[in-house]
Backbone as a ProteinNet text record, in pm:
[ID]
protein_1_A
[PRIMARY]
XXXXXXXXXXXXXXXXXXXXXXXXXXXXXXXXXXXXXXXXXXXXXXXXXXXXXXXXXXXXXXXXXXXXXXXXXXXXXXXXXXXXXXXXXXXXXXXXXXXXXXXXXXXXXXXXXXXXXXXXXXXXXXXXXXXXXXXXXXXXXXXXXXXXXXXXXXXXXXXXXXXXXXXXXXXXXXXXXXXXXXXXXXXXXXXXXXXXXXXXXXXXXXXXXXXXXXXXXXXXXXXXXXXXXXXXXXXXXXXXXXXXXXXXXXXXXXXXXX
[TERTIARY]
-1526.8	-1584.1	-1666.7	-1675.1	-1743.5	-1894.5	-1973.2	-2086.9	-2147.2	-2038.7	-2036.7	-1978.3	-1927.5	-1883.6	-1995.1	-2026.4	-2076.2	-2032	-1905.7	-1802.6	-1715.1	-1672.7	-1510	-1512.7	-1361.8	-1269.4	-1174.8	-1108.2	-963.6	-907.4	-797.9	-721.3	-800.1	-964.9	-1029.7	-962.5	-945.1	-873.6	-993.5	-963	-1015.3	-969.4	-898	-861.8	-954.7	-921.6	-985.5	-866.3	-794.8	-693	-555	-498.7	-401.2	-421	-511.8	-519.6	-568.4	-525.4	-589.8	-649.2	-815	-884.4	-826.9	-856.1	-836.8	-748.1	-634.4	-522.8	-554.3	-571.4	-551.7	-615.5	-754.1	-797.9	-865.1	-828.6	-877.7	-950.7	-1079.2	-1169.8	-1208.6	-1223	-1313.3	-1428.6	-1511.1	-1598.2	-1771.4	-1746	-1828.5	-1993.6	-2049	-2233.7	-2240.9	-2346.3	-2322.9	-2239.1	-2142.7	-2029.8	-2049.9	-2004.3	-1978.8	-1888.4	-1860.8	-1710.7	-1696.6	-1618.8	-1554.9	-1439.5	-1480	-1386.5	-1358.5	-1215.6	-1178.1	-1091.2	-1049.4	-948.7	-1004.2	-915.1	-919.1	-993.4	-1075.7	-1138.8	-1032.9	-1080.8	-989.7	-960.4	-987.2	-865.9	-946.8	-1050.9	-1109.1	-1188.4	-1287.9	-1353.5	-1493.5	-1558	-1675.3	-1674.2	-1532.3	-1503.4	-1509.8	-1459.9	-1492	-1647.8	-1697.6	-1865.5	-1919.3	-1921.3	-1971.5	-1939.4	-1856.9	-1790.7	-1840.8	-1833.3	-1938.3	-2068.2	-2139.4	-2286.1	-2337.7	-2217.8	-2208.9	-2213	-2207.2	-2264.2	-2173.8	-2029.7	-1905.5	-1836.5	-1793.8	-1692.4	-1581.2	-1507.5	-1343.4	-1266.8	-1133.6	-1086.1	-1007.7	-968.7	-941.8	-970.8	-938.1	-1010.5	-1098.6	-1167.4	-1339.3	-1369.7	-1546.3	-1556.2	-1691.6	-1715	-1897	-1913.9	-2083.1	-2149.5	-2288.6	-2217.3	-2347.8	-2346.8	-2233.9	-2148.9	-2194.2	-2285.1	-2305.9	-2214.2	-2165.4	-2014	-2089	-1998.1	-2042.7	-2048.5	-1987.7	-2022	-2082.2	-2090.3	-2168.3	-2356.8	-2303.5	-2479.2	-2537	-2518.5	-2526.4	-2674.3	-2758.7	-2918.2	-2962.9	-2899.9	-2877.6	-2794.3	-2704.5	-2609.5	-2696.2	-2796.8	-2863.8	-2987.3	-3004.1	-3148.7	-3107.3	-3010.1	-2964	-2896.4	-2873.1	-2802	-2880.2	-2832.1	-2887.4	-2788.6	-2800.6	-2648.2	-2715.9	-2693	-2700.7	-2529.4	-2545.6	-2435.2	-2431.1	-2276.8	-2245.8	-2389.6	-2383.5	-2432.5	-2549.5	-2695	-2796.4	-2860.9	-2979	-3018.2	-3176.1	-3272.2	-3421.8	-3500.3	-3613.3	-3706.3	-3771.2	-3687	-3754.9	-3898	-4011	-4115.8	-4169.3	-4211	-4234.4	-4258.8	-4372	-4311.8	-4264.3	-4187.3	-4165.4	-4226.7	-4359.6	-4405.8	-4422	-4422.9	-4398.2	-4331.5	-4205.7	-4085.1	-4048.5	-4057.8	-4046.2	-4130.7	-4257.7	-4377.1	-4306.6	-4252	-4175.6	-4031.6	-3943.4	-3851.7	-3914.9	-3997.6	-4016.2	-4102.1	-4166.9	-4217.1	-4078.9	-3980.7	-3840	-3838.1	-3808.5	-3767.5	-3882	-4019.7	-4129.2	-4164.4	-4161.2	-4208.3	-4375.8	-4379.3	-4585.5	-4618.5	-4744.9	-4783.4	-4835.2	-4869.8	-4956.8	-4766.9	-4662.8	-4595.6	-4505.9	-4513.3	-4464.7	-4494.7	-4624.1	-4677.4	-4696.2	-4632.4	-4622.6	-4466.1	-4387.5	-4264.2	-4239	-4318.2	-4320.4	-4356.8	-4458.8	-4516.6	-4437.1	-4367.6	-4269.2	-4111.4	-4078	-3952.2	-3996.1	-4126.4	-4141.7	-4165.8	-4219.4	-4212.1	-4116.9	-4025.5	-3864.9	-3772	-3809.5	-3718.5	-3825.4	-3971.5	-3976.8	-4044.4	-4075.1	-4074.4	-4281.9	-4342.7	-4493.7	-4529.1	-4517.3	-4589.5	-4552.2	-4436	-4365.8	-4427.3	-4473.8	-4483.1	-4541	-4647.4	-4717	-4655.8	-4558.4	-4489.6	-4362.3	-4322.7	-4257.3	-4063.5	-4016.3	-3844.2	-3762	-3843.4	-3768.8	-3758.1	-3849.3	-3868.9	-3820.8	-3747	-3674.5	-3544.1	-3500.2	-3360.9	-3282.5	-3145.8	-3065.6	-3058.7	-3076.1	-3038.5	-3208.3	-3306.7	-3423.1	-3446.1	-3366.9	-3332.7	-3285	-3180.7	-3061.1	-3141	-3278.5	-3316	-3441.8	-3484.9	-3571.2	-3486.7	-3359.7	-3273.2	-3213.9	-3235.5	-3171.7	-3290.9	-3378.9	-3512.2	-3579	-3536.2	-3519.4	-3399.7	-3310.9	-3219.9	-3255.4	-3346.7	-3391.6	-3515	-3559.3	-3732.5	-3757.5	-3628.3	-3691.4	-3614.8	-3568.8	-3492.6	-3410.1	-3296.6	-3165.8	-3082.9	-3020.8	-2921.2	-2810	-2726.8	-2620.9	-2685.7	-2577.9	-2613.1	-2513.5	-2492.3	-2371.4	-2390.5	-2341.5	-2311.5	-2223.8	-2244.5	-2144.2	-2162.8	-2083.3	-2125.7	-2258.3	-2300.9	-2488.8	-2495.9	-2385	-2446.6	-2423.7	-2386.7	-2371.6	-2470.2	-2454.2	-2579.1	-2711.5	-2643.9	-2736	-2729.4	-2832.9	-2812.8	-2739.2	-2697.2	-2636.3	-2781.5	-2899.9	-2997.5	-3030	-3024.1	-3071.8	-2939.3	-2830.8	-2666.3	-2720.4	-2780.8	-2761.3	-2894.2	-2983.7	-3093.3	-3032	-2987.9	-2900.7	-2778.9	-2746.3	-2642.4	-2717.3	-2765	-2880.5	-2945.2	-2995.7	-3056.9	-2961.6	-2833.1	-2750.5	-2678.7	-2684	-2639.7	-2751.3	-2916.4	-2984.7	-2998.7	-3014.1	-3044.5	-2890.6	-2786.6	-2622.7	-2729.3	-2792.4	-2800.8	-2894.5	-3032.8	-3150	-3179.3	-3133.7	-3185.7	-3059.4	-2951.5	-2812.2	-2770	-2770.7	-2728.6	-2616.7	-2536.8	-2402.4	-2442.9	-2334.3	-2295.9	-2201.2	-2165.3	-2035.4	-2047.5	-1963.1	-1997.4	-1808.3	-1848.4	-1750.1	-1783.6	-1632.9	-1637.7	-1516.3	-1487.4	-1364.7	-1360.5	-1504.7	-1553.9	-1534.9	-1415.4	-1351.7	-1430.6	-1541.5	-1592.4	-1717.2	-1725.2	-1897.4	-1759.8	-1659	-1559.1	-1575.7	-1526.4	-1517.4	-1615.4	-1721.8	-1835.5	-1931.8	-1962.9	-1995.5	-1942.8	-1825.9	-1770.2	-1645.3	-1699.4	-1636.9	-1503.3	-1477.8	-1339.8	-1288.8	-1238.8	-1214.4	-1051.3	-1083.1	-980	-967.1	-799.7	-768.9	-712.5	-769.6	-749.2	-683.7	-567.3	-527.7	-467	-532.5	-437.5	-482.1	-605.4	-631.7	-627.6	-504.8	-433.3	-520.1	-526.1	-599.9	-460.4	-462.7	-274.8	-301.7	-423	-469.4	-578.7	-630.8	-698.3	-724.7	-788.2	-837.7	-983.4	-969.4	-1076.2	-995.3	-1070.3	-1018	-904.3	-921	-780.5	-663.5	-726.5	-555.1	-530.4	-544.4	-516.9	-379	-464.1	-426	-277.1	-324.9	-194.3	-86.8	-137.1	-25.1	73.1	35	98.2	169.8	131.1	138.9	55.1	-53.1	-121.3	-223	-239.8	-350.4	-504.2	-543.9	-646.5	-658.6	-778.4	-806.9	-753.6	-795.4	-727.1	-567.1	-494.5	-340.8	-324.8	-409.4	-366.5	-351.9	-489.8	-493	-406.5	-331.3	-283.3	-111.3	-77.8	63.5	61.2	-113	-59.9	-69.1	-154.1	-151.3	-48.5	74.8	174.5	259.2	317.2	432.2	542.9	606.1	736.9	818.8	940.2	1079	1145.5	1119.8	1279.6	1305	1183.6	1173.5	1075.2	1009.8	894.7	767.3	715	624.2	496.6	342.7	234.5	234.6	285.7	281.7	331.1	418.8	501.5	426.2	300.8	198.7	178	132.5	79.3	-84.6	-101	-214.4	-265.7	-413.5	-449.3	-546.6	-562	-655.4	-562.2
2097.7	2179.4	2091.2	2139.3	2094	2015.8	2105.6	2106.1	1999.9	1928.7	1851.2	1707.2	1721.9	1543	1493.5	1383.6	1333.6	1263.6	1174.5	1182	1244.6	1314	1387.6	1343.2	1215.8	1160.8	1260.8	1277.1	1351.3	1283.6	1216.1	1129.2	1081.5	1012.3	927.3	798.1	776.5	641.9	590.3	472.9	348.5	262	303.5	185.1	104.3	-12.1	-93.2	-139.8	-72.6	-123.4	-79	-122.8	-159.5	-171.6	-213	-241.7	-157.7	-117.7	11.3	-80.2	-38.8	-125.2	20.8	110.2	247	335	361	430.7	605.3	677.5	770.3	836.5	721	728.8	859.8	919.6	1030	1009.5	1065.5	1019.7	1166.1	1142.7	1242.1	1232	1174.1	1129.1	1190.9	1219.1	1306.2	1282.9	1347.8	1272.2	1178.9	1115.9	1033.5	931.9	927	826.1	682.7	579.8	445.6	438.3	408.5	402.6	267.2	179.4	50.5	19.8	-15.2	-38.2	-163	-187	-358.5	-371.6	-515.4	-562	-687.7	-789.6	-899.2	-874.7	-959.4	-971.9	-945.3	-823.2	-831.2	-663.7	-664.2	-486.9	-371.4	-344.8	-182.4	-144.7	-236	-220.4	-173.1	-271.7	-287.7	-162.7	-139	-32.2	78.9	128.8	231.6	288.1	199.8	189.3	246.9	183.9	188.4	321.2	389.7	515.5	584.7	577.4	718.2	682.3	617.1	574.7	621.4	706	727.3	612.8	476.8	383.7	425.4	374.6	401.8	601.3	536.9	693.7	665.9	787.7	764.4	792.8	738.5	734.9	921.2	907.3	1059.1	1121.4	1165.2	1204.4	1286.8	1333.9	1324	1357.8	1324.1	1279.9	1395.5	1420.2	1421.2	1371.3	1358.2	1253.4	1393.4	1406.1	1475.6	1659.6	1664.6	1788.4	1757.2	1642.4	1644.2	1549.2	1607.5	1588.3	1467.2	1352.5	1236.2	1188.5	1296	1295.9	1418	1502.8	1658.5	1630.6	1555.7	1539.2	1434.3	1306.2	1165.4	1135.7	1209.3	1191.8	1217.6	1365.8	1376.2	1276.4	1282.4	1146.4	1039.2	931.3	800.3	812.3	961.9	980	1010.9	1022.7	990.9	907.9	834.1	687.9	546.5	515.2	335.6	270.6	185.6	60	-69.8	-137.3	-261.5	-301.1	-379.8	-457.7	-597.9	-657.3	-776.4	-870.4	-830.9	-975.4	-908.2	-851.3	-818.6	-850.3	-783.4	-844.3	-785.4	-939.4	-914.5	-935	-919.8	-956.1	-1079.1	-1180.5	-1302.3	-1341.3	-1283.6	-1312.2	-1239.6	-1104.2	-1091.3	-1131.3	-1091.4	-1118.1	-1018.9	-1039.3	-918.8	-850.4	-757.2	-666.7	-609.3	-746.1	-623.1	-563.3	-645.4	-599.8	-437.1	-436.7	-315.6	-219.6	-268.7	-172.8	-52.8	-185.4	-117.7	-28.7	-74.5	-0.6	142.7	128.2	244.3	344.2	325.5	379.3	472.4	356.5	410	566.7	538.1	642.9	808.3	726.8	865.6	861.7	734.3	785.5	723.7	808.9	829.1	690.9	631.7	474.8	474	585.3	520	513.3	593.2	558.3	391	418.4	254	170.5	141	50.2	17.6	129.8	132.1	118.6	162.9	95.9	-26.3	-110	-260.7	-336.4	-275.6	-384	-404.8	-272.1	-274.1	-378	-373	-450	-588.9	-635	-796.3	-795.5	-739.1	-778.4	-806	-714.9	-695	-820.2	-881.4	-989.3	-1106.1	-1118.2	-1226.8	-1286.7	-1198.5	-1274.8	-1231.2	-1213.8	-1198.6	-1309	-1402.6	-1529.7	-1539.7	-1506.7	-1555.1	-1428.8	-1299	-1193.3	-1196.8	-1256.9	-1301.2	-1414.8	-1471.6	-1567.7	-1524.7	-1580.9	-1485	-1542.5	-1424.9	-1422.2	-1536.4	-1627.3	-1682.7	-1835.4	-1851.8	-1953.8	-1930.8	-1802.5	-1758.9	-1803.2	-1876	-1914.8	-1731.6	-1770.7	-1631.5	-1575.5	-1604.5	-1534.1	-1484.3	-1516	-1445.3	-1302.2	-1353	-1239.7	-1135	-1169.9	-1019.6	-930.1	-1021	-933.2	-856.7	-896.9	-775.7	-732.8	-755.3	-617.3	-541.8	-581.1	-488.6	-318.9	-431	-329.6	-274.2	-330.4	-218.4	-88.4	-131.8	-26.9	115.5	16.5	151.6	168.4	172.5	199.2	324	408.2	550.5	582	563.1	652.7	731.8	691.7	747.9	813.6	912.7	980.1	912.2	848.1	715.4	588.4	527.5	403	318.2	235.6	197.8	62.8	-60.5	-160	-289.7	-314.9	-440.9	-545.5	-620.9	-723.2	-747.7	-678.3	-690.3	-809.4	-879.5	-1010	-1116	-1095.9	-1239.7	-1256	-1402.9	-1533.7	-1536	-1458	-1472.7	-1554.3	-1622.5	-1694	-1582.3	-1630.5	-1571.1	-1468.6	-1534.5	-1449.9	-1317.6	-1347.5	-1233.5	-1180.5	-1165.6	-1104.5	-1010.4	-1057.7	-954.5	-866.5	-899.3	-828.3	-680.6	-760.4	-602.7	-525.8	-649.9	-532.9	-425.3	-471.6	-371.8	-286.1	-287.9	-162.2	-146.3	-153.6	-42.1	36.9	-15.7	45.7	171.2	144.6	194.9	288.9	298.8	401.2	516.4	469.8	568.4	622.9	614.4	646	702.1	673.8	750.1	820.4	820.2	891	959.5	966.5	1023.4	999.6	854.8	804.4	793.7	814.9	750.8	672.3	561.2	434.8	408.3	345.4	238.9	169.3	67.2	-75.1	-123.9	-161.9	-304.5	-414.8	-431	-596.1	-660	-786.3	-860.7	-923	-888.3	-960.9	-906.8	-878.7	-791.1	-794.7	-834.7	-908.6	-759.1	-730.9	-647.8	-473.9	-490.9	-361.7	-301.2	-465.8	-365.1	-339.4	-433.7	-408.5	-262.8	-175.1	-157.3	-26.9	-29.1	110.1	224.5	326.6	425.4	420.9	463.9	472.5	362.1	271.4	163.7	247.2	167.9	198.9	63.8	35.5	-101.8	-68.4	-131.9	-117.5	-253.6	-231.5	-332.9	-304.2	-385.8	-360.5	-191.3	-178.1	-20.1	81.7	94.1	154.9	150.3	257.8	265.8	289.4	154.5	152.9	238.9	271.6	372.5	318.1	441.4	481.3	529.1	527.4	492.6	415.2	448.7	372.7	256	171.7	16.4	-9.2	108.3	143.5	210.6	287	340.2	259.1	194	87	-24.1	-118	-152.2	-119.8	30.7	75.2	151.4	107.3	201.9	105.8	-43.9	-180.4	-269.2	-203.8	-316.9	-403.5	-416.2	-547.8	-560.7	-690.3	-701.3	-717.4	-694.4	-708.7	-699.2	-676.5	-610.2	-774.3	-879.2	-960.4	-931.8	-924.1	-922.3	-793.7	-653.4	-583.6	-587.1	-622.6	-676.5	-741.1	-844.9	-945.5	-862	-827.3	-730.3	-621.2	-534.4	-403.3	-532	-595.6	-628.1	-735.8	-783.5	-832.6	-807.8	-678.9	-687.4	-760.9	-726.9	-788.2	-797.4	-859.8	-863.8	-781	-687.4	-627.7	-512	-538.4	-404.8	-280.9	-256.9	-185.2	-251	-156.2	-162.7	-63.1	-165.6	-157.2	37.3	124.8	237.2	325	248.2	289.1	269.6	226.2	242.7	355.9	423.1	552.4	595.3	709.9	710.1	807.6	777.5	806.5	974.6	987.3	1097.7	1204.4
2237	2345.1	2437.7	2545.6	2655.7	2640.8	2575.3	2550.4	2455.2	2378.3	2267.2	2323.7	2445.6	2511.6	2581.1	2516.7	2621.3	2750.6	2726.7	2860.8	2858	2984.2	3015.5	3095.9	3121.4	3258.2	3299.6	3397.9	3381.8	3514.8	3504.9	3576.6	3671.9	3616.8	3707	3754.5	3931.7	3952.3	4039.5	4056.2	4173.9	4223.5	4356.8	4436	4542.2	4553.7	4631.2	4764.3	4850.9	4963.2	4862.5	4839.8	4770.8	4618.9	4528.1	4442.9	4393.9	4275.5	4203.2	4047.2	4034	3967.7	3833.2	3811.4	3717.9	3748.7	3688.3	3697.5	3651.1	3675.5	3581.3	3460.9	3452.3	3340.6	3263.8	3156.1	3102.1	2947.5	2919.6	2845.8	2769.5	2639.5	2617.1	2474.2	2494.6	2416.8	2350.4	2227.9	2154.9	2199.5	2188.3	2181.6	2024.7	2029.1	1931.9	1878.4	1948.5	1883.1	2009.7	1894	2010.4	2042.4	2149.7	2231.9	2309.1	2208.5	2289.7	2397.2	2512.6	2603.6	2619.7	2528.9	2531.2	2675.1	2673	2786.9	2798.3	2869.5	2943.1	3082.2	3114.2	3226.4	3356.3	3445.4	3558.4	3500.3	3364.8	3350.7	3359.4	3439.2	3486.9	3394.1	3327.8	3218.4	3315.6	3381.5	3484.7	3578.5	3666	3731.4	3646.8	3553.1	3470.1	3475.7	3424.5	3355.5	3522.2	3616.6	3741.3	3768.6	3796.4	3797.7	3749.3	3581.4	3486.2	3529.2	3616	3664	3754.5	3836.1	3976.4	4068.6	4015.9	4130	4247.7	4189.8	4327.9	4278.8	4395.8	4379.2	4372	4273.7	4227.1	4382.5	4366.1	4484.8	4475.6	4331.2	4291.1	4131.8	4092.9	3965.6	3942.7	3888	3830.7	3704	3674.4	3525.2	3506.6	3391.9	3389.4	3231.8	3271.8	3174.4	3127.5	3069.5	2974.1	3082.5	3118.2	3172	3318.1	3349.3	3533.3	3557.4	3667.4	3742.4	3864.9	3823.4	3868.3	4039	4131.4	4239.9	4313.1	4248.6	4289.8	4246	4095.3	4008.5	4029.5	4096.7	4082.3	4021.4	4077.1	4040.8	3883	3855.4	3695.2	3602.6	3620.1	3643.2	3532.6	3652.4	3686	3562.1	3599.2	3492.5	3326.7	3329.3	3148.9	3108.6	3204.6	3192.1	3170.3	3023.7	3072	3118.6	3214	3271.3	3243	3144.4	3156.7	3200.1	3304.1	3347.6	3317.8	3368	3298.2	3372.8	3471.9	3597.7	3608.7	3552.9	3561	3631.6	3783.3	3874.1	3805	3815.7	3837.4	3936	3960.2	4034.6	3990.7	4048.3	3949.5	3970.8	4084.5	4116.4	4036.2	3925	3898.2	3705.9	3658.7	3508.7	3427.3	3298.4	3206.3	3222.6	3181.7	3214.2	3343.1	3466.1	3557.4	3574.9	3589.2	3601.3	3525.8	3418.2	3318.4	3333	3380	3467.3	3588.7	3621.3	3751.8	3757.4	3667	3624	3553.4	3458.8	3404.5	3510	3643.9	3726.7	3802.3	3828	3903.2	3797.6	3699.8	3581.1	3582.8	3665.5	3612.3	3465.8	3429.8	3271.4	3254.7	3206	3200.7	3144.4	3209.4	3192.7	3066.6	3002.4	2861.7	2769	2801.5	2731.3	2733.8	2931.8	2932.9	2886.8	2864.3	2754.3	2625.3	2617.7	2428	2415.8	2502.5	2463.5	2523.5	2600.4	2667.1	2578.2	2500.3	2354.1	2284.7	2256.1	2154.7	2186.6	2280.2	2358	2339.8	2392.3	2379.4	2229.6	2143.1	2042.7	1955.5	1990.9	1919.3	1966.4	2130.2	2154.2	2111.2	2088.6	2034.2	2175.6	2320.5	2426.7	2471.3	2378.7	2340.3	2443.5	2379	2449.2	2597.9	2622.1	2762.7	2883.6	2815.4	2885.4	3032.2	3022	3153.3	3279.3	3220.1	3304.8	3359.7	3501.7	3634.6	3533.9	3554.7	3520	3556.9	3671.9	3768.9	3617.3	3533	3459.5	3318.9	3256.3	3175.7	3197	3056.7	3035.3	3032.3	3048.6	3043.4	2941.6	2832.1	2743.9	2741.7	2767.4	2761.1	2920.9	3009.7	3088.6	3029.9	2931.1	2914.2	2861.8	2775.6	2639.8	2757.4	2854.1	2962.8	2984.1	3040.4	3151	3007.9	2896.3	2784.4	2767	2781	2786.7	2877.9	2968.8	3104.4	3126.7	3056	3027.7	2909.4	2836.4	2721.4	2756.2	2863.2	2919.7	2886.5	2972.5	2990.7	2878.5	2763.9	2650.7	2720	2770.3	2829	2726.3	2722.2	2644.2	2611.7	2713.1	2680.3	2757.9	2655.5	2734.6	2752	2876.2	2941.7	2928.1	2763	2812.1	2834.6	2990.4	2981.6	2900.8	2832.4	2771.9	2705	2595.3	2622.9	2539.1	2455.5	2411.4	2460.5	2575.9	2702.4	2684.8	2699.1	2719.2	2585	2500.4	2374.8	2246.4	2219.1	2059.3	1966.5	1896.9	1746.1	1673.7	1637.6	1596.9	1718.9	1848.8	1912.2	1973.5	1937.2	1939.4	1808.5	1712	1621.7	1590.9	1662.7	1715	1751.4	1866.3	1987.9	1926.2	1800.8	1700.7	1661.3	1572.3	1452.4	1551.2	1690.2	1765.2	1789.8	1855.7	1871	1780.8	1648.9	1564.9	1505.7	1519.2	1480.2	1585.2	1717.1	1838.9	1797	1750.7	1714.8	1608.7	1490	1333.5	1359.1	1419.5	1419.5	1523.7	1638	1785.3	1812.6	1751.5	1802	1969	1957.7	2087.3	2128.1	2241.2	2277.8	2340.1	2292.4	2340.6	2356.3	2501.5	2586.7	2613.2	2492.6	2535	2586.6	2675.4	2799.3	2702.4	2640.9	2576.5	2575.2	2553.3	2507.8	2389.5	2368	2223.4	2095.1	2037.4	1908.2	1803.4	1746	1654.2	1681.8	1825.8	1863	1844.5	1868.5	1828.3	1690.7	1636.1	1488.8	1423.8	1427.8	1392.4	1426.9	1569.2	1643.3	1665.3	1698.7	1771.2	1635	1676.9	1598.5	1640.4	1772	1836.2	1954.1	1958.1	2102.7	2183.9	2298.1	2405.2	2438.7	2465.4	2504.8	2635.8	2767	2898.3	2941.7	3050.8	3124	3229.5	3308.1	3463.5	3530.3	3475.9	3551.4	3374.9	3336.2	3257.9	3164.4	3022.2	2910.8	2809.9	2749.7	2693.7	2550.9	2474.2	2373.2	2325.1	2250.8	2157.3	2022.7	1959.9	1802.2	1710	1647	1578.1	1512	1500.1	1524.8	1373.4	1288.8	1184	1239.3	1313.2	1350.7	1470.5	1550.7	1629.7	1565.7	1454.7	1365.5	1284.9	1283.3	1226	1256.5	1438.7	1519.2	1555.5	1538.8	1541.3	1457.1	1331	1178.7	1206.5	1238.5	1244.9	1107.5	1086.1	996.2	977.5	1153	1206.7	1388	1407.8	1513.6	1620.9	1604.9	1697.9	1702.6	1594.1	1592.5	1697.8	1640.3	1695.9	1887.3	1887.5	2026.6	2125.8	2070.5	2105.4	2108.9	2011.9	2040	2137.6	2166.9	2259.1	2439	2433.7	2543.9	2596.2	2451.1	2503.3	2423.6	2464.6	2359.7	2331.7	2224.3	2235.7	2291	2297.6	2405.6	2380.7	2293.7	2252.1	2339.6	2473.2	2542	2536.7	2458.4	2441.3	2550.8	2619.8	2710	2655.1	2690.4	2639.7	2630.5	2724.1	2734.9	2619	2540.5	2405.2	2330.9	2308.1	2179.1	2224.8	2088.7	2031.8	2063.7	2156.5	2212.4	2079	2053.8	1892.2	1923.4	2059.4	2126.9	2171.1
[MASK]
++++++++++++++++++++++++++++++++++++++++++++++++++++++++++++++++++++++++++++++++++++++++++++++++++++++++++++++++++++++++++++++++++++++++++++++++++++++++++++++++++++++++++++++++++++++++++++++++++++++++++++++++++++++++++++++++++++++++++++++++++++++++++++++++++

């Protein structure tokens, strides 16, 4: 039922001139559950995400996110949404806390709470000491872990992310595992994560979608994927839907699992 998705697509597309970045795409995704959107760079993973954000508008289609309809609601939309994106933009003149000062102001969320969840964020990345010093002098992987926490400022209902362990050490990749696994288990969060990284799939997501070229070639949880292929693992499986064999079967002939 309606009331129980947190996304519904229905033949959401996006063209850019000629080029269509999302074909068609149709979604329908529970509250609470993680939802992986794999593909090769280039396949409508970014465009997707941007779309359920309201950033752009579908060229045809439409979706809603938590039942607000993504070009009628855009404002409702923005305010239950976290977006961390691939290419994260800061205010590099400012420092961590301002910065997050300031995001959580965008949001309206009351200052005695901003600060108790700002303590809590630098403490969790470990970035205590650095707090007072301007973004512009933060290595990247100490950026992602503010724009990670600028994304969970205001406690958003989903959360939208691209790539969130770009540019991270191995210890703080699995930082942002264990909270996203813990925000699904204890806060009944949805989560969409944009990855290519199979390893943050299986680990991570209840159900994945493998996208290419616009197209969403299926769906499943990363077993029936697996076993809609014969594969013996989520790379094999991967690697057969997005090139099949010669014998004539086209990516469209896998078994959509939804």
């Amino acid at each position: 039922m309606l009331e129980k998705l947190a996304i519904k697509a229905q033949n959401l597309s996006k063209y850019y001139g000629k080029l269509c970045a999302v074909d068609s795409l149709n979604l329908k995704i529970p509250r609470g559950q993680t939802y992986g959107l794999l593909g090769p760079n280039g396949a409508g993973k970014t465009t997707t995400v941007r779309l359920l954000n309201s950033i752009i508008t579908p060229s045809s289609g439409d979706a809603e996110v938590l039942g607000y309809n993504i070009k009628s609601q855009k404002h409702q939309v923005k305010s239950n949404c976290g977006f961390l994106s691939e290419s994260p933009s800061l205010y590099e003149k400012l420092t961590a806390r301002e910065f997050l000062e300031f995001v959580g102001d965008l949001y309206s969320v009351p200052k005695s709470l901003i600060h108790k969840r700002i303590d809590e964020f630098l403490k969790m990345f470990d970035l205590e000491k650095r707090e007072n010093d301007l973004l512009e002098g933060y290595s990247r992987g100490m950026k992602q872990k503010v724009c990670l926490s600028a994304t969970l400022i205001h406690d958003p209902k989903i959360l939208f992310l691209d790539e969130p362990t770009a540019n991270l050490d191995p210890i703080s990749a699995r930082i942002v595992k264990n909270l996203i696994l813990d925000l699904v288990k204890r806060a009944n969060k949805t989560v969409f994560i944009c990855t290519h990284l199979l390893d943050i799939a299986k680990e991570l997501c209840d159900v994945i979608g493998i996208i290419n070229k616009g197209v969403l070639l299926i769906e499943g949880s990363p077993k029936e994927v697996m076993a809609s292929v014969n594969a013996n693992n989520l790379e094999d499986a991967y690697s057969k839907i997005l090139n099949p064999s010669p014998n004539g079967a086209s990516n469209k002939d896998y078994l959509s699992w939804r």
